[in-house]
N, C-alpha and C positions, 0 to 999 in steps of 0.2 A: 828530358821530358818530351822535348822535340821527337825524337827517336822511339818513344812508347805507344805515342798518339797518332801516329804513321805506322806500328806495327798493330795499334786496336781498328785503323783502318783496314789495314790488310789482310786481315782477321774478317774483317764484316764483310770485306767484297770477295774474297776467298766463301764465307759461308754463303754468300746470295748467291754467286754462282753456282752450286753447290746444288741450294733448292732451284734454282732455276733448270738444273739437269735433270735431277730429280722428277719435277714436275714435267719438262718434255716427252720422259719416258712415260710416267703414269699415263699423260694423254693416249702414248699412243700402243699401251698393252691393253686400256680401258676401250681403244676403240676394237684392238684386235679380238677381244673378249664378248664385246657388242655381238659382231658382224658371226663370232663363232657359236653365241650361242640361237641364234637365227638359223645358219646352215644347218649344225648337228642335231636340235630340236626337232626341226624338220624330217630328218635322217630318220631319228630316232623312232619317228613317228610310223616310216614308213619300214624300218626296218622290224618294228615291233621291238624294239631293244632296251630293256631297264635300262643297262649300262649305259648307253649313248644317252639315252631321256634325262638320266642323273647325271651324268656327266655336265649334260648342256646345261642344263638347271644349275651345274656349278658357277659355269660360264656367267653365268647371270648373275650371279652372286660376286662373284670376282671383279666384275665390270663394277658392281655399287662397292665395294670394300677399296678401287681403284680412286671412286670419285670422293669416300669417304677419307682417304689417303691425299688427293690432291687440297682438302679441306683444310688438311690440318696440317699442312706443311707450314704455314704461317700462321697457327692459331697458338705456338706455344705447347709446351714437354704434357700441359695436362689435358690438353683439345688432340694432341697424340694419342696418348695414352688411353683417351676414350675412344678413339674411332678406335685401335687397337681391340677395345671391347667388344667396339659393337661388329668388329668384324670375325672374333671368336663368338660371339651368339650367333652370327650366321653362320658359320660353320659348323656348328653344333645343331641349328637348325637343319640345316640341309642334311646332316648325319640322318636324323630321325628321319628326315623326308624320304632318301634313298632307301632308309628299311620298311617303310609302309609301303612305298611301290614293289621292293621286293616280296613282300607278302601280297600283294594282288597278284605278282605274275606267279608265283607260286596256287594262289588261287584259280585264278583266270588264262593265264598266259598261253601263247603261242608259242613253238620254234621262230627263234629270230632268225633273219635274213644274213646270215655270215657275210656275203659279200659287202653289203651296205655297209655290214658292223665295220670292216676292213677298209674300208674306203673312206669313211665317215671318221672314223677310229685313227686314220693316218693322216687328216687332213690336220684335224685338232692335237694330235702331238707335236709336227711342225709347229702351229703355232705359239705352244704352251715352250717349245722347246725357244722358241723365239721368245718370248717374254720372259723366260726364266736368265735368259744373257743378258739382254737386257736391265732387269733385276739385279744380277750378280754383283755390280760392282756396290751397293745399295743396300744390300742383306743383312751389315750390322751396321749402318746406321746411326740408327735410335729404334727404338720400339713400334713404329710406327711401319719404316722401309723393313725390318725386319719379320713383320706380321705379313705384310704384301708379300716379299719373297717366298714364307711358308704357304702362302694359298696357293703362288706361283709352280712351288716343287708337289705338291699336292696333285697338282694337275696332269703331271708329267707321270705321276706314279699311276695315278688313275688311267689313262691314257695309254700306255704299255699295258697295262690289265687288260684293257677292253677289245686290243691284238690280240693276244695270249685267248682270251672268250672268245674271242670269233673265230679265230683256229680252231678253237675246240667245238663248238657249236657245228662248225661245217666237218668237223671228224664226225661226231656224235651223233646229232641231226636232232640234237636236245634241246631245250632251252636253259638246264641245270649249269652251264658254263655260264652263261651269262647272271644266271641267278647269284651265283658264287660270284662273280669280281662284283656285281653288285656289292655285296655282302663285304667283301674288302675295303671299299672305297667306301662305304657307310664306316666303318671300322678306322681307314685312316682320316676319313671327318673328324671323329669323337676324338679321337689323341689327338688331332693337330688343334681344336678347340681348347683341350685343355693345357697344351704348352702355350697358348695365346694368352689366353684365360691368365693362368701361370705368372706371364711375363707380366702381362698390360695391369692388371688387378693393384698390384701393389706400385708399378709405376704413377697409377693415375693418383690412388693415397700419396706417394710421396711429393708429387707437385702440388694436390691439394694443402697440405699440411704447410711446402712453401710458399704456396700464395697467402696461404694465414699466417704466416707468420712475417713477411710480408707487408701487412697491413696494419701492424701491430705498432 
């Protein structure tokens, strides 16, 4: 008995530790996330670039789905399971949001500023690339670090595209290169919303149903 009650300790300070890593990390990709969608917004701003302006606009997103993550590290498998949610409806938001910008620049738009895109575009994959390590050790988790990692690889994908558009943009001297990875990264929004979606949806029923039964 002796010996069970020393290993259900070692268990609990094994898992605090755990979430205690955990939440270190979150703080400090949420702040990386902060500070990155400030710079690149701005970038964006100046370079005329959907890509960068959607991109940043992620950035913002990713910073609240961090702090919606550090919430629910001690909230329990179905206070996971919702932020999980709610951080596939932001993603699925931001989807739609980068295809209506893409139809203004298609409407309105200017040739973006390649260099900025390049500059701007290389600062925030370092980053993404940093929080993505970060991440890794986290990624299966629970449902919860699992969702934060896909925002995390989201980003990195996104991020390579928006090199790849500003190459072309300064080949071309178009703005259709940017139009397009626009158009990609609205597209891997939608899918990664619905593998969220996917996972978290029946996660948050199955806690729900144990807490009822539970109480029973």
């Amino acid at each position: 008995m002796a010996h069970d009650c020393c290993s259900k300790k070692g268990d609990t300070l094994a898992l605090l530790a755990e979430k205690k890593d955990q939440r270190r990390v979150l703080i400090i990709v949420m702040a990386i996330n902060l500070a990155m969608f400030v710079a690149e917004f701005g970038g964006g701003l100046v370079a005329r670039s959907s890509a960068l302006m959607a991109d940043s606009v992620d950035m913002l997103g990713d910073a609240i789905v961090y702090a919606l993550s550090l919430y629910a590290l001690h909230s329990g498998a179905r206070w996971e399971a919702g932020a999980a949610i709610v951080k596939g409806a932001i993603i699925l938001t931001f989807g739609f949001a980068v295809i209506v910008e893409i139809a203004s620049k298609i409407a309105n738009g200017l040739p973006s500023s390649s260099s900025l895109m390049l500059g701007f575009g290389g600062l925030a994959l370092a980053a993404n690339l940093t929080c993505l390590a970060l991440l890794w050790r986290f990624r299966k988790t629970n449902v919860n670090m699992s969702s934060t990692f896909e925002c995390s690889r989201n980003d990195v994908a996104s991020n390579v595209g928006i090199l790849v558009a500003a190459g072309l943009v300064g080949i071309t001297g178009t703005a259709w290169p940017d139009i397009a990875v626009g158009g990609v990264i609205a597209l891997i929004f939608l899918r990664s919303a619905r593998k969220v979606l996917a996972e978290a949806i029946p996660a948050w029923r199955d806690a729900r149903n144990a807490s009822s039964e539970g109480f029973r």
